[in-house]
N, C-alpha and C positions, 0 to 999 in steps of 0.2 A: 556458340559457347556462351552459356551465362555470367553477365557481368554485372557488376555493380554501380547500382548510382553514384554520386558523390555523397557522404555521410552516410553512407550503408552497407554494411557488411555481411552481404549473406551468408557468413558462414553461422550467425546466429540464428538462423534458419533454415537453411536448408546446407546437409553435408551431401553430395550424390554421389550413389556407390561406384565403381567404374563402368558396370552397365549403362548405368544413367549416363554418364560423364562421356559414354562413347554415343548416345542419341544427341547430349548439347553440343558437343563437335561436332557432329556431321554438319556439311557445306547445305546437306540436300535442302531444300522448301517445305516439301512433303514426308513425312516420315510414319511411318507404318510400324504399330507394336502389338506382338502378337506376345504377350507375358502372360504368366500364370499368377492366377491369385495372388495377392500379398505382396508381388514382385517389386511393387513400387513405382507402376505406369503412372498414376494419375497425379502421383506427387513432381514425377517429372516433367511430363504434360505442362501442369502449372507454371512451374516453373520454366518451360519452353513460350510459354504464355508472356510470362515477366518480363525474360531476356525481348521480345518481338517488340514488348509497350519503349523497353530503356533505347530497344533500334530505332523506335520509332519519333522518340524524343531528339534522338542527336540528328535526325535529319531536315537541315535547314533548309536543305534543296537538294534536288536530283539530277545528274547531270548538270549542272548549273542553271537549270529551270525552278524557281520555286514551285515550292507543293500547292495546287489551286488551292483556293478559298472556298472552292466548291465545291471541298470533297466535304462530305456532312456526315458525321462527324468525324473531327482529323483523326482520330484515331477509331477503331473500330474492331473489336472482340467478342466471338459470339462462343460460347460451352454447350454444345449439344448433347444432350441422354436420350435416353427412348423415353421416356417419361416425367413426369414432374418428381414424383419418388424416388426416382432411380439418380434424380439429380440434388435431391438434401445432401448428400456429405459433401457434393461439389464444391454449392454453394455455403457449405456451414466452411468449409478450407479457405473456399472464395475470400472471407469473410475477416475469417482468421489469421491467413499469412499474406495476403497482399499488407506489403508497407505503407503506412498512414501515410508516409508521405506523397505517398500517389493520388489518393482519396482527397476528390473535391470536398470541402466542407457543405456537410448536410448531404453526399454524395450518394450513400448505401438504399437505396429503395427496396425496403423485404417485400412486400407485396409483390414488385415489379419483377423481383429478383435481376436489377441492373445496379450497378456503380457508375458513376462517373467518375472521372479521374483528371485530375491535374495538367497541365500540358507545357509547354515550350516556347516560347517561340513561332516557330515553325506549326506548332501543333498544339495550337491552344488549350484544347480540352481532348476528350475521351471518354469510351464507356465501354465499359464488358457487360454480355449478358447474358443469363441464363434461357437456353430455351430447348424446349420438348419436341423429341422426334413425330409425338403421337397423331399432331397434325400436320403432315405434309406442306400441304397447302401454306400455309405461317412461313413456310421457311424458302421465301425468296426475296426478290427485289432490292437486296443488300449485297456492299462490296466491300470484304472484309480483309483489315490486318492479318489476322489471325482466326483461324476457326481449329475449334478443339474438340473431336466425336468422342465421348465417353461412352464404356460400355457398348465398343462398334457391332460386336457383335450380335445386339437386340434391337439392331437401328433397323428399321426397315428400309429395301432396295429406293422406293420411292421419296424417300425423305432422303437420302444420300444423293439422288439425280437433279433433287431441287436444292441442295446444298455445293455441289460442286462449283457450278457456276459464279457462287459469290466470292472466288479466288480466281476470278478471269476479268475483275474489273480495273484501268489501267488506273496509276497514282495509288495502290494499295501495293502493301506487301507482300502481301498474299502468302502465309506459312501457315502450315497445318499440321496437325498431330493428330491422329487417329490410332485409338488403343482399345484393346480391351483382350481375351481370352478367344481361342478360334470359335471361329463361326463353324454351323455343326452341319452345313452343307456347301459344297464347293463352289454352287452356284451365286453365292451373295456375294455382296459387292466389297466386304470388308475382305472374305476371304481372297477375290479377286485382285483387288487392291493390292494385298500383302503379295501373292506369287508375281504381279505387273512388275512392283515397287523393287525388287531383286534385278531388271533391268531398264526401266525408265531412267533417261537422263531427270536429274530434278529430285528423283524419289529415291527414298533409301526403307528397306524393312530390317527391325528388329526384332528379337527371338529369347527368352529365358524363361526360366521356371520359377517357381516360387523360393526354391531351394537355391538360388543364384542370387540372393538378397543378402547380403552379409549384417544385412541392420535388423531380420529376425532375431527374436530370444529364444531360448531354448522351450519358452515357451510354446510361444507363437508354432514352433515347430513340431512340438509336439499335441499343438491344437490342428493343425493339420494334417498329421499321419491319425488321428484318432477317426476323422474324415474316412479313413480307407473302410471304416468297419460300417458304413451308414452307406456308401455308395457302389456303388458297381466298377471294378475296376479301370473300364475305360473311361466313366464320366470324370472319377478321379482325376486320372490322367489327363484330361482335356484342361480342366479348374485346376489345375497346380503346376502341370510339368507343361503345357501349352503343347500338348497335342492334338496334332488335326485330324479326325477321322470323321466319317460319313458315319460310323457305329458306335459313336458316344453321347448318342441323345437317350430319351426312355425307350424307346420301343431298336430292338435288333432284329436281324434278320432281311431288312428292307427289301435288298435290290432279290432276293429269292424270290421273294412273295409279288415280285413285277410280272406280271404274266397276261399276254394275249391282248385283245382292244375291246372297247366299247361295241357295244350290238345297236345296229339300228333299229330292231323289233326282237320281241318275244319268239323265241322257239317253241313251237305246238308241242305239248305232252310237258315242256320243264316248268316247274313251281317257280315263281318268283317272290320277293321279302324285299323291305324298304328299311331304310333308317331316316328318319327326317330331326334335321337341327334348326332349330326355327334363332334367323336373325334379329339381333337388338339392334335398334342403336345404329353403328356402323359395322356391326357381324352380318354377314350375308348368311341367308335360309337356303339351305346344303341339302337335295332330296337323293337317295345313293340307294340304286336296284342291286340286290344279290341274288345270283341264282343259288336258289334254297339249298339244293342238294352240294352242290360243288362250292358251295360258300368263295365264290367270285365275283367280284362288281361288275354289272353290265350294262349299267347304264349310269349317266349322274348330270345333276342339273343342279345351278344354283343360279339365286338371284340375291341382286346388290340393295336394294331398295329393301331395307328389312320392314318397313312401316305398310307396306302394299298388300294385304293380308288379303285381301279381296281377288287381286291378281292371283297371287300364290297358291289360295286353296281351288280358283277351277285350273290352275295348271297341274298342280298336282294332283287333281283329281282325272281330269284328261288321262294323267300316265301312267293313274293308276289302274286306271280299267285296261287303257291298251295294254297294258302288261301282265293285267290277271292276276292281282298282287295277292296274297294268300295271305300276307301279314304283313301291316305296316306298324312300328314302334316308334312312336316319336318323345323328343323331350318335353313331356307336360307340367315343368315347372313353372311357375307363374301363370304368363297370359299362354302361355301353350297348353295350359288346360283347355281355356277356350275353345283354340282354334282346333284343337284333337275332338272337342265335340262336333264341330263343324263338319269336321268331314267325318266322321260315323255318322250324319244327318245324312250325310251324302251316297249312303249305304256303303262306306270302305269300309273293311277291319282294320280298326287303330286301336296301338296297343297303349297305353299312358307309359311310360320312365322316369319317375320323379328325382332328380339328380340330387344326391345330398353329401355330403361329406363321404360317407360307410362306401353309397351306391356308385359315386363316383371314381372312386378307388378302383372298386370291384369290377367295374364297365372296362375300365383303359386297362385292368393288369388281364381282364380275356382278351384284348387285342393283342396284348403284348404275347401271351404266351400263342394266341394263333398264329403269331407270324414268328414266333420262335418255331416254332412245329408244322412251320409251311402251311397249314389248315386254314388259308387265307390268299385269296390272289386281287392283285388292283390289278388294270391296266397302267399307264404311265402316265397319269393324269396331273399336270404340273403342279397345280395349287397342293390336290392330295398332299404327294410324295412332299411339298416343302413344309405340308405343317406336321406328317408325319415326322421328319427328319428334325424338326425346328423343336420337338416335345425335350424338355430334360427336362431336369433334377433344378431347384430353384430352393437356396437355405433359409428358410423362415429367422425373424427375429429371436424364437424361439431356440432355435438351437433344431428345431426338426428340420427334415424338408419334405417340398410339395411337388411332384410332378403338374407342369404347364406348360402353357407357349409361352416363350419370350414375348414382353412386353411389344407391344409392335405388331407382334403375328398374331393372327387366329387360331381356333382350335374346332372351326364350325365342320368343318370336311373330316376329320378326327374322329369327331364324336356323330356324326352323320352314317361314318364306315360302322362305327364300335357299336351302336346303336342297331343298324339292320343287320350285325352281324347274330345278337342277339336272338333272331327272328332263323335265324338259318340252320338247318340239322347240326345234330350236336355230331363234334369232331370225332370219331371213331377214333381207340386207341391206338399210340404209335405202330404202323404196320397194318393197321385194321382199317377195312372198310364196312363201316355199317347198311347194312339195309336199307335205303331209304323210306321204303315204308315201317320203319318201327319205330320212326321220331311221333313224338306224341305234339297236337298242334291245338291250342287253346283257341275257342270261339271268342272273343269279344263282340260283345250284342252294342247294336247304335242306339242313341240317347234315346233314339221313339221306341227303341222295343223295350227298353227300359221303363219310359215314360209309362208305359202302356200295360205294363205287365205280363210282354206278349211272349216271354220266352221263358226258356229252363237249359238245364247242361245242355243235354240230352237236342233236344230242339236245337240248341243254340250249332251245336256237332252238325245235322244234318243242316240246317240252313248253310253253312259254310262251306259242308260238302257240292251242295247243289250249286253253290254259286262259283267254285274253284270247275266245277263238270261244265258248268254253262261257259265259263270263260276260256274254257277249250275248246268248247266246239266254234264259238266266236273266232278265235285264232284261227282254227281249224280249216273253217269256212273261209276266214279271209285270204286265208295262205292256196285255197282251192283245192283241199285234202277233203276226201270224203269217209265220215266215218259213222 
């Protein structure tokens, strides 16, 4: 229960609704809020924050042991977000409603985004800090009062496995609060958490909607049902009333469009198509076979090391002759123009996809409608299915919104599927099977024949033909079929 220091009256600060009022009573350690938009998590949160540092003050000693000297520092509060972004109103609240008289003089460091605080006795000083889910790695080696996940649902599983642990160190308190909106697959760890936390001793889960807030205005509420007109029903529902489903991200249809496994090799006679997403940074380069006619994934490879260009283009080029790829379409924005020359050096058909705002749009709403229309089959490929499921609705500053990943997750395997899907016969109308030979299939000529002036349409048609005919008999032969 939140209490007050001496000379402080939080009722000039914080009023909590009885929602709130039933997370600061609970006995548990651990508390789990699975609220909707606007509900009021993060202001409780805080202030579950507050009540830990005034716990943490009146304790002289514990069991009649003083608190070592050597816990550094005596008190200790860390606010997690998926991002440094995703953590400004944290730390602008940080800032704003923490009591001056907790704030060391000179205490606030913006840069650092840490405080230090005041202390006791017992507990000389202290410090809260702000820090980002984005790099895993950052988030160990500390044993915390308090730790507070903001926004759990954009946290990714890895950065929650190296945070747990710093509530298992002894002489801390160890209380946590973990909030945000459901996670959009059952597999995360926030979403796991909240169904644990309903019977773990220690842990307790909470549940409202945004409409369970009594300290909305009629406003505010009518800024939220105006929401219903811009979003998809279930996303809705997920951002306001805190419902959980597996079919409230962008893309529906999911678990239909699950079908069959990965091919060890090429089938003699079927056409095969690529989608390649070339890794930045810490995105990994996502290369995804589609068998052309059946528009089904059958093969996929990716590598972590997005910098290894050298690697990646004879690996993908290896897999793409074994498979006799008939068309591969890759992202050639920026340096993937480059490396899309490389491998047309390399005699592959590469198609450029320059991603742009319009183009972008247009790419992910054909995945979407193909896996509304079943015109699309994965295997059950982990990573796939969690950035598939992980895509929603994100409200711009603006007042628009943007279809992404959640801060956190990728969107490399996504745009890898939506990319070679591209490349694959066009979907015959609902009920209809199209022909497969009446899909029309564009030659893209390699940089030398370019260079060189060595082609035309016309040319460009039969060189392609000849090399789709030869990469048959190649299988052909390899499989021991004579034809």
């Amino acid at each position: 229960m939140v209490a007050s220091p001496p000379g402080l009256d939080f009722g000039e600060l914080y009023q909590p609704h009885a929602l709130q009022r039933l997370v600061h009573d609970s006995p548990a350690k651990v508390k789990i809020m699975e609220v909707g938009r606007r509900g009021g998590k993060s202001r409780e949160a805080f202030f579950e924050m507050v009540d830990c540092y005034i716990e943490a003050l009146g304790l002289d000693d514990r069991d009649g042991v003083p608190v070592p000297h050597t816990v550094i520092p005596p008190f200790h509060a860390w606010i997690v977000a998926p991002s440094y972004p995703q953590a400004r109103q944290v730390w602008n609240e940080l800032i704003s409603f923490l009591p001056p008289q907790f704030i060391a003089p000179g205490g606030i460091k913006q840069d650092e985004r840490l405080i230090f605080l005041r202390g006791s006795p017992s507990r000389t000083w202290g410090q809260i800090e702000v820090k980002s889910a984005h790099d895993p790695e950052t988030l160990q080696t500390a044993g915390l009062d308090f730790l507070w996940i903001t926004e759990a649902q954009d946290v990714k599983d890895l950065a929650y496995f190296k945070l747990l642990p710093t509530l298992r160190s002894p002489d801390r308190i160890s209380r946590a609060v973990f909030e945000g909106i459901p996670s959009t697959h059952s597999d995360h760890w926030f979403r796991k958490s909240f169904v644990a936390a309903q019977s773990r001793d220690g842990w307790e889960a909470f549940h409202w909607t945004a409409f369970d807030n009594p300290l909305l205005t009629d406003f505010d509420r009518a800024e939220i049902e105006a929401d219903r007109e811009m979003l998809p029903e279930a996303v809705w529902n997920r951002m306001y009333m805190a419902d959980f489903s597996e079919e409230t991200g962008y893309f529906k249809n999911i678990t239909a469009c699950i079908e069959g496994d990965l091919l060890p090799g090429p089938i003699p006679g079927n056409e095969y198509v690529a989608g390649i997403d070339l890794g930045r940074k810490v995105d990994a380069t996502v290369f995804t076979v589609l068998d052309a006619k059946d528009r089904r994934v059958v093969h996929h490879s990716s590598w972590e090391d997005g910098a290894n260009w050298v690697m990646q283009r004879e690996a993908i080029t290896a897999q793409a002759n074994m498979w006799g790829l008939s068309r591969i379409v890759i992202d050639a924005t920026g340096v993937g123009d480059v490396f899309m020359q490389e491998l047309q050096e390399s005699g592959l058909s590469v198609e450029p996809f320059i991603i742009s705002s319009a183009s972008r749009e247009a790419l992910l709403q054909s995945l979407a409608v193909a896996m509304e229309r079943e015109t699309v089959h994965f295997p059950p490929v982990p990573q796939l299915l969690r950035q598939i499921r992980a895509f929603q609705y994100r409200k711009m500053p603006s007042g628009n919104y943007r279809v992404e990943a959640p801060r956190g997750e990728h969107d490399d395997e996504v745009f890898a599927l939506a990319l070679g899907l591209t490349a694959c016969a066009e979907s015959p109308p609902i009920g209809i099977r199209q022909p497969h030979s009446m899909r029309r299939v564009r030659y893209v000529p390699t940089q030398s024949e370019v260079d060189n002036n060595s082609w035309s349409e016309s040319r460009g048609a039969m060189i392609m033909r000849e090399r789709r005919i030869q990469r048959m008999r190649d299988r052909a032969e390899a499989a021991g079929i004579e034809i």
